[in-house]
C-alpha positions as CSV (number, residue, x, y, z in Angstrom):
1,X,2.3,11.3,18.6
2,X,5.1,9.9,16.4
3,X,6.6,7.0,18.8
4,X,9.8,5.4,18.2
5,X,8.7,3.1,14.6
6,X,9.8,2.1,11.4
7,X,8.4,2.3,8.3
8,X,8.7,1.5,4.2
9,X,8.6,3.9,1.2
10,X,6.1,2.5,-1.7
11,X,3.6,4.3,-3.2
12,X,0.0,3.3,-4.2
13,X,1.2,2.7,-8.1
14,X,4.1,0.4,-7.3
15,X,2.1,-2.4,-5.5
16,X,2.0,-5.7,-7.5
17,X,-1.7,-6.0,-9.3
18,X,-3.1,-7.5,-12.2
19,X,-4.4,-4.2,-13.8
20,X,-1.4,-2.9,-14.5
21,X,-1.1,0.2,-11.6
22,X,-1.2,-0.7,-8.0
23,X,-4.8,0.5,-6.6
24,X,-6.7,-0.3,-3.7
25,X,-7.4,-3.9,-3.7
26,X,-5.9,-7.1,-2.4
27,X,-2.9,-5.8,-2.8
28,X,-3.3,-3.4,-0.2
29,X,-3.8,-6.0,2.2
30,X,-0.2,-7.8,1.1
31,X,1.3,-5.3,1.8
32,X,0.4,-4.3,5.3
33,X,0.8,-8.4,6.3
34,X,4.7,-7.8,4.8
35,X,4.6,-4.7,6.7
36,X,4.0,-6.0,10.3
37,X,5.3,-9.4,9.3
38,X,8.7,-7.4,8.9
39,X,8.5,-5.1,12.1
40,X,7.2,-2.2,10.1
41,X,3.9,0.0,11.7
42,X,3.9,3.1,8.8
43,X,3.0,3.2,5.7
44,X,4.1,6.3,3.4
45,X,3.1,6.8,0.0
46,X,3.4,9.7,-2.4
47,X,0.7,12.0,-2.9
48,X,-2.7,9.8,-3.6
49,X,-4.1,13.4,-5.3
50,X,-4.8,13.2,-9.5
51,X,-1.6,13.3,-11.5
52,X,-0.7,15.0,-14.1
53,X,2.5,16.2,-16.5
54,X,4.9,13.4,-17.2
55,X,1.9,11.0,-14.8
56,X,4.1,13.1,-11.8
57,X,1.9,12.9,-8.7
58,X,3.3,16.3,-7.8
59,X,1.6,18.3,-10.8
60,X,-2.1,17.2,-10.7
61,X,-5.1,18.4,-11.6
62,X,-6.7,18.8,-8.6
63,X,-5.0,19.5,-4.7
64,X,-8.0,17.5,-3.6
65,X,-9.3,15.0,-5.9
66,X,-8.1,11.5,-5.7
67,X,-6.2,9.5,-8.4
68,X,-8.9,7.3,-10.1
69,X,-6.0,5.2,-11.5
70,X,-6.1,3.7,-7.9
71,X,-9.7,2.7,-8.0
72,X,-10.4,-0.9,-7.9
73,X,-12.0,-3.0,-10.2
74,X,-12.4,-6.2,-7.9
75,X,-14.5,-4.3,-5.6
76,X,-16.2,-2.6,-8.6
77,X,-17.7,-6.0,-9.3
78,X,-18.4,-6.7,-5.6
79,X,-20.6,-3.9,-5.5
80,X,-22.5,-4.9,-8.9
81,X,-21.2,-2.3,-11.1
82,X,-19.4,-3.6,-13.3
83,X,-18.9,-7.5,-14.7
84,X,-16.3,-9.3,-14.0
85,X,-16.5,-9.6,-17.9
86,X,-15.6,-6.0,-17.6
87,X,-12.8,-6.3,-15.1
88,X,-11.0,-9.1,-17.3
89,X,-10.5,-5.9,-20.2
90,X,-8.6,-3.7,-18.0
91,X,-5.7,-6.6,-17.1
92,X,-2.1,-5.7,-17.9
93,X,0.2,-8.5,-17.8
94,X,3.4,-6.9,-17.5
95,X,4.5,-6.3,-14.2
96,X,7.6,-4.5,-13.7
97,X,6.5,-1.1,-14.5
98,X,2.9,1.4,-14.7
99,X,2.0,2.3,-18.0
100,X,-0.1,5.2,-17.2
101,X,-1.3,5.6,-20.8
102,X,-3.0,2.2,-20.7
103,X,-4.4,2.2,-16.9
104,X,-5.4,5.8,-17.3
105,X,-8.0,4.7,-20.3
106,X,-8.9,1.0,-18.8
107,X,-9.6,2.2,-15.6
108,X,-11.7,5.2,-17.0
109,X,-13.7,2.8,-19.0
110,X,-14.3,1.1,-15.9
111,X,-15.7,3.6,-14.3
112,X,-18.0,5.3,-16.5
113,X,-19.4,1.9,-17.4
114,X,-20.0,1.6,-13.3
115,X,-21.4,5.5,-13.3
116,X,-23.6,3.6,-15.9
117,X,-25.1,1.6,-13.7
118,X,-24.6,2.9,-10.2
119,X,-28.5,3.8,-8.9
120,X,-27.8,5.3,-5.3
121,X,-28.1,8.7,-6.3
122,X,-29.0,10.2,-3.0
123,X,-25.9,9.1,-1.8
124,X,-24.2,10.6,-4.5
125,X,-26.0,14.0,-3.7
126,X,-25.1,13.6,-0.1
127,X,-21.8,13.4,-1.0
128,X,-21.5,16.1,-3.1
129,X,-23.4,18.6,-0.9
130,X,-20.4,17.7,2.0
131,X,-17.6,17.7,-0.1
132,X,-16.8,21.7,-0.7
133,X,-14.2,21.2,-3.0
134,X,-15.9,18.9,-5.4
135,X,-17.9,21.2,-7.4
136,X,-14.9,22.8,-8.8
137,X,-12.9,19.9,-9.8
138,X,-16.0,18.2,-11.1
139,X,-16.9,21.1,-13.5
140,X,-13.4,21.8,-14.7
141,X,-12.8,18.2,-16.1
142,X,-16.2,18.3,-17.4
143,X,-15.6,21.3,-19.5
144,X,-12.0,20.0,-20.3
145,X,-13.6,17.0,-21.8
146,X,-15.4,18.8,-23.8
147,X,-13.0,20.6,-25.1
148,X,-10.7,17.7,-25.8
149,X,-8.3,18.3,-23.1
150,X,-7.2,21.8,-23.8
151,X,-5.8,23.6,-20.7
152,X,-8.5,26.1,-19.3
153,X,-6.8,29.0,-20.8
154,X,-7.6,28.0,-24.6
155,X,-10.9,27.3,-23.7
156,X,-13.5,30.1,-24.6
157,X,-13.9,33.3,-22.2
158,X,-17.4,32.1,-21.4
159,X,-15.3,29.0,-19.5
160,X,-12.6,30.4,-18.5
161,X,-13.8,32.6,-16.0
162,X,-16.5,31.8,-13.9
163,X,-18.5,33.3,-10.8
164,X,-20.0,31.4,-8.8
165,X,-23.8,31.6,-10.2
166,X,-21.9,31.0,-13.6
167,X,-20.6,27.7,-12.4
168,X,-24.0,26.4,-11.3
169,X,-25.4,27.4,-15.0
170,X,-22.4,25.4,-16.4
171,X,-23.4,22.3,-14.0
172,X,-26.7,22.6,-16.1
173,X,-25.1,22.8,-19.1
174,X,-22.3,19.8,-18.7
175,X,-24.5,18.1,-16.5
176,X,-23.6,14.4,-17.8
177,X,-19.7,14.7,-17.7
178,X,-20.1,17.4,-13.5
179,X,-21.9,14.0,-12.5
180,X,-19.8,11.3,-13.6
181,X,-16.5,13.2,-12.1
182,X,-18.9,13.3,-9.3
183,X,-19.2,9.9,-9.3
184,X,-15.5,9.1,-9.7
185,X,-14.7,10.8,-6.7
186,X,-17.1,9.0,-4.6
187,X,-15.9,5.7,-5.6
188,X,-12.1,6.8,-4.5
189,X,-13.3,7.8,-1.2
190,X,-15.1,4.8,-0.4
191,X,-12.5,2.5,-1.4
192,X,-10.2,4.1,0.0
193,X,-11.7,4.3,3.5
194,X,-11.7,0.7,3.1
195,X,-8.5,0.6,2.7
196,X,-7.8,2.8,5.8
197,X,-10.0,0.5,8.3
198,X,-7.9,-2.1,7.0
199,X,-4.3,-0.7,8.1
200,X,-5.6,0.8,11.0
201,X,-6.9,-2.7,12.4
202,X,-3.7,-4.1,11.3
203,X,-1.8,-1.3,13.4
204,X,-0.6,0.4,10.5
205,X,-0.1,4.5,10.2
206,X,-0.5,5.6,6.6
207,X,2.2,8.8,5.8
208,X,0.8,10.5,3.2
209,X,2.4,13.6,1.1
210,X,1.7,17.5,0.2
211,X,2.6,19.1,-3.1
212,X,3.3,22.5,-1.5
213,X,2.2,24.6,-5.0
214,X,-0.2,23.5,-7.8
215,X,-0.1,22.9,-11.9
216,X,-1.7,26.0,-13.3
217,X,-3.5,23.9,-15.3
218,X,-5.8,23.3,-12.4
219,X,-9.2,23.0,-11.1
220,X,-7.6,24.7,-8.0
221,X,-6.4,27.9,-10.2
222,X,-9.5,27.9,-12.6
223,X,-12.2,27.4,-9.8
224,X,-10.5,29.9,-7.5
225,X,-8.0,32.2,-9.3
226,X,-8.1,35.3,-6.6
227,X,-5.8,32.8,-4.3
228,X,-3.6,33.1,-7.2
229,X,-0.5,35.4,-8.4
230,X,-2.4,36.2,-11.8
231,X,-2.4,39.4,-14.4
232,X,-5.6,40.5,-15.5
233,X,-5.4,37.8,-18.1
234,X,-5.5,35.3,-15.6
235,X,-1.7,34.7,-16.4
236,X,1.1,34.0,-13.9
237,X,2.8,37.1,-13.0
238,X,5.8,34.7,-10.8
239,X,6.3,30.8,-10.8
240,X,7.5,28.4,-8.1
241,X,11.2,26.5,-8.3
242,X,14.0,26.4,-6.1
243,X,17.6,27.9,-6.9
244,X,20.6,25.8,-7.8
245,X,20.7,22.5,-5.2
246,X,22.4,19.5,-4.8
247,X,19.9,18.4,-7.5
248,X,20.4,20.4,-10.1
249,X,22.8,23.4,-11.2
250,X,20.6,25.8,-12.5
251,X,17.8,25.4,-9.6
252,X,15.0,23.6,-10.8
253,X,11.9,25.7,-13.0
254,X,8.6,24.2,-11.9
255,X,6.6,26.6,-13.4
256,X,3.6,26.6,-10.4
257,X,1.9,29.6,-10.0
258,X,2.7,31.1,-6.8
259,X,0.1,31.7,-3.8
260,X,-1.4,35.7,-3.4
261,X,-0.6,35.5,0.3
262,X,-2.1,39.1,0.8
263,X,-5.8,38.3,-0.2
264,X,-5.1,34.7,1.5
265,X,-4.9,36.2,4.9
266,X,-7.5,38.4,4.0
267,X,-9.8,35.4,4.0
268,X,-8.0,33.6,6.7
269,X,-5.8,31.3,4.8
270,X,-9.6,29.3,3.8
271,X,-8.3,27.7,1.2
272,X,-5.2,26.3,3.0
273,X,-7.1,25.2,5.8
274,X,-9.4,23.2,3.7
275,X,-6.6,21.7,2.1
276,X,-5.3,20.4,5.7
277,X,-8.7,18.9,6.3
278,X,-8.6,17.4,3.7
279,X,-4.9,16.0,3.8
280,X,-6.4,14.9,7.1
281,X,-9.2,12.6,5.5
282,X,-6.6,10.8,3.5
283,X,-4.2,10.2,5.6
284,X,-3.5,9.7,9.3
285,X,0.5,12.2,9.1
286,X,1.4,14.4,6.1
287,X,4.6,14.7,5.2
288,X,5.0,18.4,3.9
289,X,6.7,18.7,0.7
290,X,9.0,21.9,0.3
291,X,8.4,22.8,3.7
292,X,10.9,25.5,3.4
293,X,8.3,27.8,1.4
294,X,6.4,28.4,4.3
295,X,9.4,30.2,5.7
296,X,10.4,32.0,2.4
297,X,9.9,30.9,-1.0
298,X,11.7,31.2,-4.8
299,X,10.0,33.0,-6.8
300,X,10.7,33.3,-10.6
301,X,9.7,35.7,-13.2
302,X,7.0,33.8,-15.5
303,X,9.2,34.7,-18.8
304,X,12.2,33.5,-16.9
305,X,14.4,30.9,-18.9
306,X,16.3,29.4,-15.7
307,X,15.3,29.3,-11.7
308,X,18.5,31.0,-11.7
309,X,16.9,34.6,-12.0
310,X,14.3,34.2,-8.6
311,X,14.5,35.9,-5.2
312,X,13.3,35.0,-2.1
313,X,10.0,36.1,-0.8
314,X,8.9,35.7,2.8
315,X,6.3,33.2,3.4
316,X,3.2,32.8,6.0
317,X,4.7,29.9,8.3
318,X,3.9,31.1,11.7
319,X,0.6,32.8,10.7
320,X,-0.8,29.9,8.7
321,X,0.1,27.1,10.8
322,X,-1.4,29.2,14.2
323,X,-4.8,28.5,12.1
324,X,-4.0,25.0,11.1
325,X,-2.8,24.1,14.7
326,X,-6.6,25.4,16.1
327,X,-7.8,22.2,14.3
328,X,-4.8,19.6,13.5
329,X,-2.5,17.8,16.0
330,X,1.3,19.1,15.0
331,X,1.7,15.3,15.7
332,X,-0.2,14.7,12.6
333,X,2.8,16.0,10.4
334,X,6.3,15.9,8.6
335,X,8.2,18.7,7.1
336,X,10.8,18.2,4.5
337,X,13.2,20.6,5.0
338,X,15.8,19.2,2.3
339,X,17.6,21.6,0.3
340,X,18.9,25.0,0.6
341,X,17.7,25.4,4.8
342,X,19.2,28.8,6.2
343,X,17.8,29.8,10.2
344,X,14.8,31.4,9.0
345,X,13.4,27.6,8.5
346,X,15.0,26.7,11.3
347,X,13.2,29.1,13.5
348,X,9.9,28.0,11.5
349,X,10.7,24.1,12.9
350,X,11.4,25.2,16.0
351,X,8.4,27.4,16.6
352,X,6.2,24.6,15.0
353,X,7.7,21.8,17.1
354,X,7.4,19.7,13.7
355,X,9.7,16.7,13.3
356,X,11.9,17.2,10.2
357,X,13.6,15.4,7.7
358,X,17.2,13.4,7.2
359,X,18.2,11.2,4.5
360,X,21.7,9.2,5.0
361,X,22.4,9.2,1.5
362,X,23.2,13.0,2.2
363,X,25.5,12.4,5.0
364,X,28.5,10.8,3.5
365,X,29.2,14.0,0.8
366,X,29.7,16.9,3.2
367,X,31.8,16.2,6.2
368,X,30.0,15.7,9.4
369,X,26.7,16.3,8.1
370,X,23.4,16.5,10.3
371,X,22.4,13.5,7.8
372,X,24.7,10.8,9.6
373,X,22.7,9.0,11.9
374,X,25.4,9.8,15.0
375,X,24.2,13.1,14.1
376,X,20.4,13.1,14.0
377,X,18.3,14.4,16.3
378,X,15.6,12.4,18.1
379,X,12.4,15.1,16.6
380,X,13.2,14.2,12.9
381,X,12.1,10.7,10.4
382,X,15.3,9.3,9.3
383,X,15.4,7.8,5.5
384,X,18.0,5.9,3.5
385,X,16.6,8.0,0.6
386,X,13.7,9.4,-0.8
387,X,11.4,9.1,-4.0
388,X,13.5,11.7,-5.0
389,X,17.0,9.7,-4.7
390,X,19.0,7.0,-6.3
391,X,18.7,3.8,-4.8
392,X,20.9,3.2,-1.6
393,X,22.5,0.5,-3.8
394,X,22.4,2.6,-7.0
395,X,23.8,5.1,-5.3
396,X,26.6,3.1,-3.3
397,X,27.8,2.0,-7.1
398,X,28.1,6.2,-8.1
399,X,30.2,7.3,-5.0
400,X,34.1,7.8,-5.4
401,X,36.3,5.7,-3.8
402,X,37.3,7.6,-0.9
403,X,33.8,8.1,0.0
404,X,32.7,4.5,-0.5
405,X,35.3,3.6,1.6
406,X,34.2,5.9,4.4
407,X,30.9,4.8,3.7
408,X,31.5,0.8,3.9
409,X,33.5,1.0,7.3
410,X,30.6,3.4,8.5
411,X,27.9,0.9,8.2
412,X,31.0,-1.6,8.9
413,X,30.6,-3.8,5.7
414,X,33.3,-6.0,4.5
415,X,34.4,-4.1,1.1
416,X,34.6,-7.4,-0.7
417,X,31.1,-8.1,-0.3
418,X,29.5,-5.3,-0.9
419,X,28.2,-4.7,-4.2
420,X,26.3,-8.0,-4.9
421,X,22.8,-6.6,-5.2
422,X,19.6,-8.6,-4.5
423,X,17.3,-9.3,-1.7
424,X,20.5,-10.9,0.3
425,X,22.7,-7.8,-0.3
426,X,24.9,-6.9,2.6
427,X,25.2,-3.2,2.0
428,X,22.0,-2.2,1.5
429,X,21.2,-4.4,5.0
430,X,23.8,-3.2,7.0
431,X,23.1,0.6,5.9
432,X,19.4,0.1,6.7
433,X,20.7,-1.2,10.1
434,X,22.4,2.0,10.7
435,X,19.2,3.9,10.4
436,X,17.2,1.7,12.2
437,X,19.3,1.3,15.1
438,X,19.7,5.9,15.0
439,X,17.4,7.6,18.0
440,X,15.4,9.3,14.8
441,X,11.5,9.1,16.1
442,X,10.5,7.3,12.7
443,X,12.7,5.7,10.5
444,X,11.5,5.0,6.3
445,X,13.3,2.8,3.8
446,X,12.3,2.8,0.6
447,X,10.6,-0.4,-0.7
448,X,14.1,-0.8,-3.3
449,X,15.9,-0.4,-0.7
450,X,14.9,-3.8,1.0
451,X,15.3,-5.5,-1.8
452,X,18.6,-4.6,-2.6
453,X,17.8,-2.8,-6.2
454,X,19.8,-0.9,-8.3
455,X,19.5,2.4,-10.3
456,X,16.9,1.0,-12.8
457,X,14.3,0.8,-10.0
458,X,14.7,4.2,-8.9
459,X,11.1,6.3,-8.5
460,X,12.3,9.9,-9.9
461,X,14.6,12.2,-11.2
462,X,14.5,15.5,-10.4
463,X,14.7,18.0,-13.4
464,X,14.0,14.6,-15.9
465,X,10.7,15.2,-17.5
466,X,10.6,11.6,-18.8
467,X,10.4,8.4,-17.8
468,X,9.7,8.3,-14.3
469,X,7.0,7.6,-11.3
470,X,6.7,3.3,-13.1
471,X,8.3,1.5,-10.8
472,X,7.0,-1.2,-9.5
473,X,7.2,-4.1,-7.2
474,X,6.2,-7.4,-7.6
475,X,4.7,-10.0,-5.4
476,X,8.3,-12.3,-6.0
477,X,9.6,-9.2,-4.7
478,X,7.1,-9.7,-1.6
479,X,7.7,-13.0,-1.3
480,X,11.8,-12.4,-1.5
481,X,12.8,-9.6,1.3
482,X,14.5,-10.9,4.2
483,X,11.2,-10.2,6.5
484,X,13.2,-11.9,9.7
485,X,15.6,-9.6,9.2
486,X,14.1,-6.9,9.2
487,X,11.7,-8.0,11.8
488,X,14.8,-9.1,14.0
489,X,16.1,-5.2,13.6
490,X,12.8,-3.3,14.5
491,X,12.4,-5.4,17.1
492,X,16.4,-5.4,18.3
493,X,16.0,-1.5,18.8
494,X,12.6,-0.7,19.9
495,X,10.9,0.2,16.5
496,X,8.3,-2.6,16.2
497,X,5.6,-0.8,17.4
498,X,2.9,2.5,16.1
């Protein structure tokens, strides 16, 4: 059950570390003790899964696999797998931002030097043989190695299709590369499971986050096309994207390939359902990403030039989520319902029973919108933004006059202090009051947004392939939040507690 709580925005990369990405060590641990030292009980990060165009966390390789950027090395040489010779190599001394390029080779290096040396191999084949998604993701970055990196569809014929008895010759054949991806995996798990004893002795719910399509360029299309809108050539027929928004003009063009929902209920949504399980394994609630497509989704011809020339097809909301429901606690999740939300979705939330989504940074820009926190509703997590928005501050500093002066005497800031920045900034405090002190059942502030940042520290961009997903904090940045402020907050209406 989602009780009445608070919690911060940070994902795993933006943690303060030495190697350059946040991961799973020490710095975990920080961060929960600011956490709970601040009246905070949740956690949410974005999507811990492998990463992929532009290092976006929303277009990885895998729907299952774990990020091995996040790996460790401290605990690498606590388990006698690597030096701490070794360890030293991968240090990055520049805080204020990931560079993936680096991290992603350092901590690769890492871990095939520890794959060198790791000797538990029944443990490794007693993980592989319970882990049913494994074998796929496994073998497709084994045969993308080998083939320098090339998507799966310039690979030969003889790869790029693959029944099942083919896939256990090619383990044979790329039997080095299937068993250090093997490897890799189980490393992420256990750490991670450290990491998750941790929080939950500390009190601490971790929100995690669901991609709702895939990158084509996948383990999750190549190992299991038939789940897949595909030609004979094992091309997309339709892609995913959403039509023009209050993000973009011309709708957005992800390019996913879109789910074949007719052979998916054929087999009872199996592959769905063991993506829920293992969305479960990661995290204690999922946040839903694009939760509308479950009600009816955009879909684009593949030769399209804009999102602009989709439709809407109806999606599998009610049928799929009677399944996942027979295993899951509707507790357990989130849906974002942002964007373009007609009653069809409505209907969908209401049948569910799942909390949904509202982000005050939405509210001041269309009259009495269902984003001001007079108007939430008590089944919904309330944000100052998302990974997906400006800043609060940022944001305050793009609004027209009239609006920021609505705005200011909403959150009832003095409009001659306002616009000071930093971790003592009256703004971004006051409008992080207003949230707090809203009847939503969980409310979420973005790490920036305690601090007071502006537009340079904001996570994404929607529609800008470049330069996002590096932010980072820093332990100054720690050190520097008012914690008795917002401690005095959570606890001043009734949200310092799980």
């Amino acid at each position: 059950m989602l009780n009445r709580s608070g919690g911060v925005l940070l994902n795993i990369s933006s943690l303060p570390s030495k190697y350059g990405i946040g991961g799973f060590g020490a710095e975990t641990e920080k961060f929960a003790d600011f956490l709970i030292e601040s009246g905070f009980h949740y956690w949410q990060t974005l999507p811990v899964t492998t990463v992929g165009t532009g290092w976006s966390p929303y277009s990885g390789t895998s729907a299952f696999a774990g990020n091995f950027m996040y790996v460790d090395p401290d605990r690498l040489v606590r388990d006698g797998l690597i030096s701490r010779e070794d360890a030293e190599k991968a240090r990055y001394d520049y805080p204020y931002a990931v560079d993936y390029a680096f991290c992603s080779g350092s901590k690769r290096a890492l871990l095939r030097r520890a794959f060198a040396n790791f000797g538990d191999r029944a443990s490794l084949d007693g993980y592989e043989a319970r882990t049913p998604w494994l074998r796929d993701y496994a073998l497709f970055m084994a045969i993308k190695d080998a083939h320098g990196g090339a998507p799966w569809w310039e690979w030969e014929e003889k790869y790029r299709r693959a029944s099942v008895s083919r896939k256990e010759e090619l383990k044979n054949e790329f039997s080095e590369g299937y068993r250090y991806y093997v490897f890799e995996q189980y490393i992420f798990d256990a750490q991670w499971r450290e990491v998750r004893r941790m929080l939950a002795e500390k009190k601490i719910r971790l929100i995690g986050d669901m991609p709702m399509y895939v990158s084509l360029d996948s383990a999750d299309v190549w190992g299991d096309p038939s789940q897949f809108k595909l030609d004979e050539n094992m091309a997309p027929t339709e892609v995913a994207g959403v039509p023009p928004d209050y993000f973009s003009e011309d709708g957005q063009l992800w390019g996913n390939p879109l789910y074949d929902y007719g052979k998916m209920r054929k087999d009872g949504f199996r592959w769905w359902l063991g993506r829920f399980d293992r969305m479960a394994e990661l995290y204690d609630v999922l946040r839903i990403d694009h939760f509308r497509a479950f009600s009816a989704y955009w879909a684009v011809d593949a030769n399209a030039v804009t999102a602009k020339e989709g439709k809407w097809r109806k999606g599998v909301g009610k049928e799929l989520f009677a399944e996942v429901f027979k295993k899951h606690s509707p507790d357990s999740f989130i849906a974002e319902d942002l964007g373009i939300i007609d009653d069809d979705v409505n209907e969908l939330l209401a049948h569910t029973g799942l909390p949904c989504m509202r982000v005050m940074q939405f509210g001041f820009e269309d009259g009495d919108s269902i984003h001001l926190p007079h108007n939430f509703s008590r089944n919904c997590v309330g944000y100052t933004a998302t990974h997906d928005n400006n800043t609060s501050l940022g944001w305050m500093y793009s609004l027209p006059e009239n609006i920021l002066d609505y705005m200011l005497r909403y959150i009832e800031c003095d409009r001659s202090k306002w616009g000071g920045g930093g971790y003592d900034c009256q703004a971004t405090k006051l409008f992080i009051r207003r949230l707090i002190a809203s009847c939503c059942r969980l409310a979420i502030v973005p790490f920036q947004d305690l601090c007071g940042y502006g537009a340079d520290c904001r996570m994404n961009t929607p529609g800008v392939a470049d330069g996002n997903w590096t932010f980072r904090a820093t332990d100054e940045a720690l050190g520097s939040v008012d914690r008795g402020y917002f401690h005095y907050i959570n606890c001043l209406y009734g949200r310092n507690r799980v």
